[in-house]
Biotite code that builds the C-alpha atoms (Angstrom):
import biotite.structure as struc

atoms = struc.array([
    struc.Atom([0.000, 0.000, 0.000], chain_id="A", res_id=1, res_name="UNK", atom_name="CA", element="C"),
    struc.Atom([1.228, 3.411, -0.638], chain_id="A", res_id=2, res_name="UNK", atom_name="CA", element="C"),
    struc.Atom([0.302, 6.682, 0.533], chain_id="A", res_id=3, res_name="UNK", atom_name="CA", element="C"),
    struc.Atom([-0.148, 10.026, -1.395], chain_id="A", res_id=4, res_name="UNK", atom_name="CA", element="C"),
    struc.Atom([-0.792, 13.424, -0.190], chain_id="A", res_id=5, res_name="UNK", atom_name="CA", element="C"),
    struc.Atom([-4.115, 14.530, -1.805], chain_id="A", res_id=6, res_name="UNK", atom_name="CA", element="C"),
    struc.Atom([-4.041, 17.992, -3.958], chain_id="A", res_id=7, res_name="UNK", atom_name="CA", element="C"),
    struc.Atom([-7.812, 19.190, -3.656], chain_id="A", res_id=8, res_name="UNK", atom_name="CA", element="C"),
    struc.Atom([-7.053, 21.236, -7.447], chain_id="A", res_id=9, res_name="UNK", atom_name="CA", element="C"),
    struc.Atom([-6.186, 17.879, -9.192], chain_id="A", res_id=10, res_name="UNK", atom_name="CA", element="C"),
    struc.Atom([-7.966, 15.245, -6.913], chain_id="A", res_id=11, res_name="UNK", atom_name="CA", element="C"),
    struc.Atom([-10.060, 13.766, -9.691], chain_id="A", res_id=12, res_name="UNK", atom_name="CA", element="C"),
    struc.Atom([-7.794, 14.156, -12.721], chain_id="A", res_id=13, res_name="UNK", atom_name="CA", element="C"),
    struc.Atom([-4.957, 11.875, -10.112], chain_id="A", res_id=14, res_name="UNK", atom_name="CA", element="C"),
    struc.Atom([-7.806, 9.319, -9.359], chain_id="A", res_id=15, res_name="UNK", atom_name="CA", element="C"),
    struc.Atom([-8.790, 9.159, -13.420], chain_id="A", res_id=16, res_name="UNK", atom_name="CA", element="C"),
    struc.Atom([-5.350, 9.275, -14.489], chain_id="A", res_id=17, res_name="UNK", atom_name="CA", element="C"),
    struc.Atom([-4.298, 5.994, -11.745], chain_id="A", res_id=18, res_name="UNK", atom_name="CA", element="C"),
    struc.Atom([-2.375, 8.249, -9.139], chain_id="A", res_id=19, res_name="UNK", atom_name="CA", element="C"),
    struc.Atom([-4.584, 5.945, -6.546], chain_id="A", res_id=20, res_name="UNK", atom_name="CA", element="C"),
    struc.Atom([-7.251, 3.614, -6.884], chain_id="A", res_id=21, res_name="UNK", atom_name="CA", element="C"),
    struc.Atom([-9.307, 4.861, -3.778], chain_id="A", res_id=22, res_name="UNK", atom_name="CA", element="C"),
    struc.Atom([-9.380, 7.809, -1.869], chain_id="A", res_id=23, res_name="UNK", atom_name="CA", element="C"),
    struc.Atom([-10.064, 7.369, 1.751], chain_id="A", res_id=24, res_name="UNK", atom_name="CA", element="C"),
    struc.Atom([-10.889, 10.874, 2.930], chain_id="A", res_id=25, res_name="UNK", atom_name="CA", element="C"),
    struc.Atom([-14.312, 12.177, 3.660], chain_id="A", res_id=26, res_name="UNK", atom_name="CA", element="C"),
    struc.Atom([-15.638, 13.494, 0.420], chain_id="A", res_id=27, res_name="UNK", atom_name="CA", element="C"),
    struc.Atom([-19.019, 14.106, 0.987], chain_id="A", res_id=28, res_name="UNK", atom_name="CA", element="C"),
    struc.Atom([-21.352, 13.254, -2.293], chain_id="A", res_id=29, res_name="UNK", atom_name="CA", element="C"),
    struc.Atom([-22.678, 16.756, -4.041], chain_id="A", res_id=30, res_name="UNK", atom_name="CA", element="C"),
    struc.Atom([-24.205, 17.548, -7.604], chain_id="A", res_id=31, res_name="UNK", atom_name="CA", element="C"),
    struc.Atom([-20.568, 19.080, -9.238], chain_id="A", res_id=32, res_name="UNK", atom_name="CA", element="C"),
    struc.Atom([-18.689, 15.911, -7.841], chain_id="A", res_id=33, res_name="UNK", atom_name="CA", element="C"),
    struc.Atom([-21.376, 13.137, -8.795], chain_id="A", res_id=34, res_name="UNK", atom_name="CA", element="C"),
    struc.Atom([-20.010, 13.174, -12.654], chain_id="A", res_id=35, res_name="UNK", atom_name="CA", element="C"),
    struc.Atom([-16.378, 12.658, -10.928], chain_id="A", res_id=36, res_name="UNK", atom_name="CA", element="C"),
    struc.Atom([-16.411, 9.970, -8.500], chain_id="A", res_id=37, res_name="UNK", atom_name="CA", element="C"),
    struc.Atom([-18.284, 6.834, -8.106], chain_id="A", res_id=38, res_name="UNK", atom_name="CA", element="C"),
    struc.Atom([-19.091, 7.016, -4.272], chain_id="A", res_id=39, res_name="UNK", atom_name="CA", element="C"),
    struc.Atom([-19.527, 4.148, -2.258], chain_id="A", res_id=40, res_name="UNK", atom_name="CA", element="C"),
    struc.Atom([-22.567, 3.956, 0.527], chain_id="A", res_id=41, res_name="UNK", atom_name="CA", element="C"),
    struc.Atom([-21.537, 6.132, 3.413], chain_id="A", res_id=42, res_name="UNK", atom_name="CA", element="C"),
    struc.Atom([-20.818, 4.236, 6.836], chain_id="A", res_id=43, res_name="UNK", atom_name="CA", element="C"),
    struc.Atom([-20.528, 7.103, 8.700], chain_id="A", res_id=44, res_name="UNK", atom_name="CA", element="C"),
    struc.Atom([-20.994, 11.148, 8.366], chain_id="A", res_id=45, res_name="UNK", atom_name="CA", element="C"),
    struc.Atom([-19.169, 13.733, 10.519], chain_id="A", res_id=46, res_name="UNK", atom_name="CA", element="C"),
    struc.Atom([-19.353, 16.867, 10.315], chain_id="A", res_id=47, res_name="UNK", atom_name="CA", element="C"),
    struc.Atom([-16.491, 19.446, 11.035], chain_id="A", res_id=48, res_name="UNK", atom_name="CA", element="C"),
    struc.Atom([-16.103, 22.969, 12.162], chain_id="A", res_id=49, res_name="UNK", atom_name="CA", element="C"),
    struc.Atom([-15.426, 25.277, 14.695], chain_id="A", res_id=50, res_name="UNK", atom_name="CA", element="C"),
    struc.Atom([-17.546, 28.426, 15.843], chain_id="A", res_id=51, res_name="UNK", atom_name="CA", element="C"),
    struc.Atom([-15.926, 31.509, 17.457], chain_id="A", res_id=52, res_name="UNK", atom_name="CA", element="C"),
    struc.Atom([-17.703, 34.347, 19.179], chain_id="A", res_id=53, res_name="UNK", atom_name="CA", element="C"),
    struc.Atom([-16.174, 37.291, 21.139], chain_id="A", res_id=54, res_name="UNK", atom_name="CA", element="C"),
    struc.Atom([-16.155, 36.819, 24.495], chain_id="A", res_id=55, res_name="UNK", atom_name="CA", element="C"),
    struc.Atom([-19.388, 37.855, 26.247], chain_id="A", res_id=56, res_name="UNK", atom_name="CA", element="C"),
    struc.Atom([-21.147, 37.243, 22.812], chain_id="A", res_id=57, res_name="UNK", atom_name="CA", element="C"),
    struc.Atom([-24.634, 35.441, 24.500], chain_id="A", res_id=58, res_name="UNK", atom_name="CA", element="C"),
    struc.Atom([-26.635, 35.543, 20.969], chain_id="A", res_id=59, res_name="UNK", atom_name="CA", element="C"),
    struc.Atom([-25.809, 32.200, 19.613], chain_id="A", res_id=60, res_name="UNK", atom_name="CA", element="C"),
    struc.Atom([-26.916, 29.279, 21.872], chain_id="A", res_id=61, res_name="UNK", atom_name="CA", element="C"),
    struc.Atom([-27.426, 26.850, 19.249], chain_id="A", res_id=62, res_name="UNK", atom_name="CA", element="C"),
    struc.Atom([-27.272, 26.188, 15.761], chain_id="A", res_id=63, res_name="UNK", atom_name="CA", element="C"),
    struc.Atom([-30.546, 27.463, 14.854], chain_id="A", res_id=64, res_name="UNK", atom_name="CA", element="C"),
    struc.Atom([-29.555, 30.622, 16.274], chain_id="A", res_id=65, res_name="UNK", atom_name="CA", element="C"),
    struc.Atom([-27.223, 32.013, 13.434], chain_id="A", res_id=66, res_name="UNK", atom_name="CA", element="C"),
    struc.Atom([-29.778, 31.866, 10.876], chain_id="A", res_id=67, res_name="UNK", atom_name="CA", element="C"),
    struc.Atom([-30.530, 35.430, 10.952], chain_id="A", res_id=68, res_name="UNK", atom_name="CA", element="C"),
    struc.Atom([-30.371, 38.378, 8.754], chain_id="A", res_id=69, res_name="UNK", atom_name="CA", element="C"),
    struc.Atom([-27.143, 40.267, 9.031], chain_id="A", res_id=70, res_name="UNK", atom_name="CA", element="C"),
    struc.Atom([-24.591, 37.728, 10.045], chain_id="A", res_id=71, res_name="UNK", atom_name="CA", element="C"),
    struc.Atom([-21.974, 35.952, 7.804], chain_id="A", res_id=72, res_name="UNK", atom_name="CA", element="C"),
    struc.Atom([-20.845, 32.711, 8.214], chain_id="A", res_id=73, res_name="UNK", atom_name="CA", element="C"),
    struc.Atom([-17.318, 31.504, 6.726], chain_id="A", res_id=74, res_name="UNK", atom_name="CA", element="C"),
    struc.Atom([-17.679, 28.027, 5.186], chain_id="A", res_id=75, res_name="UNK", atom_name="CA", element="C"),
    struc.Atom([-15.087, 25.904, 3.037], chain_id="A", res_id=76, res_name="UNK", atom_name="CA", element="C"),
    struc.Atom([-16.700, 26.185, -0.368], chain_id="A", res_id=77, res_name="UNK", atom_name="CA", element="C"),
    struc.Atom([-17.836, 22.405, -1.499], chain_id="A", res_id=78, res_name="UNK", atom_name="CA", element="C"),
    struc.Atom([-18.092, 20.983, 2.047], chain_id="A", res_id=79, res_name="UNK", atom_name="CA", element="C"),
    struc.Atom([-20.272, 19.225, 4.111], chain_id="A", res_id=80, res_name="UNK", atom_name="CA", element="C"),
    struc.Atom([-20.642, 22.053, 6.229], chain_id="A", res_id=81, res_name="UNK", atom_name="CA", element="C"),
    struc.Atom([-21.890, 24.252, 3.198], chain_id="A", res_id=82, res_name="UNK", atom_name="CA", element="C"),
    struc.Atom([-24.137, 22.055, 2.292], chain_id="A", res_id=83, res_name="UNK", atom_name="CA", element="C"),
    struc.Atom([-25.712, 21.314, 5.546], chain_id="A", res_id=84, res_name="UNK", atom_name="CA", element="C"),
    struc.Atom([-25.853, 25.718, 5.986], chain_id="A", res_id=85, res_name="UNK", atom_name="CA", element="C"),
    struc.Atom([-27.342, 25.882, 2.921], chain_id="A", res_id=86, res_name="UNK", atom_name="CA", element="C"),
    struc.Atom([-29.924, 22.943, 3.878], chain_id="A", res_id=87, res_name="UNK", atom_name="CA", element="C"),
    struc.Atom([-30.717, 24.199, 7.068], chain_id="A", res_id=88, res_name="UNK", atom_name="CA", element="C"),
    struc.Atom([-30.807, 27.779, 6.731], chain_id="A", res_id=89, res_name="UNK", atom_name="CA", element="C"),
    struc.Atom([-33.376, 30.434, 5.526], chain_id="A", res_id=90, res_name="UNK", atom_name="CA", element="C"),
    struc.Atom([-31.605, 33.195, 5.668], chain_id="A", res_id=91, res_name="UNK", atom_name="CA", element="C"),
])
């Protein structure tokens, strides 16, 4: 077995071209990627991220809370995290 570092730029062009046979990192199945990989059945999701708020900040309590009008949220583009946002908020 050998291991490669994965480039996010070229990640399907190495996988067509036979860089690796399978990657084993959590990409998470969306419409742009579909055409690009043929994804197995998940065994697991996890979901990633980290929230900051200045100290004394008391407005965000949960999730639900920073779907509001007026605030912006800092997501990596293409990620699970987007897409749940995206799901799950209105605004």
């Amino acid at each position: 077995m050998v291991w490669h570092r994965v480039n996010w730029d070229t990640m399907s062009a190495d996988l067509k071209r036979g860089t690796y046979d399978v990657l084993a990192d959590p990409i998470f199945l969306t419409i742009p990627r579909a055409p690009d990989f043929a994804f197995s059945e998940p065994y697991a999701y996890f979901a990633d991220g980290i929230g900051m708020v200045k100290k004394g900040d008391r407005r965000f309590k949960q999730l639900d809370d920073m779907d509001r009008s007026g605030l912006k949220i800092s997501v990596g583009q293409g990620q699970a995290t987007e897409a749940l946002l995206r799901a799950r908020f209105s605004r």
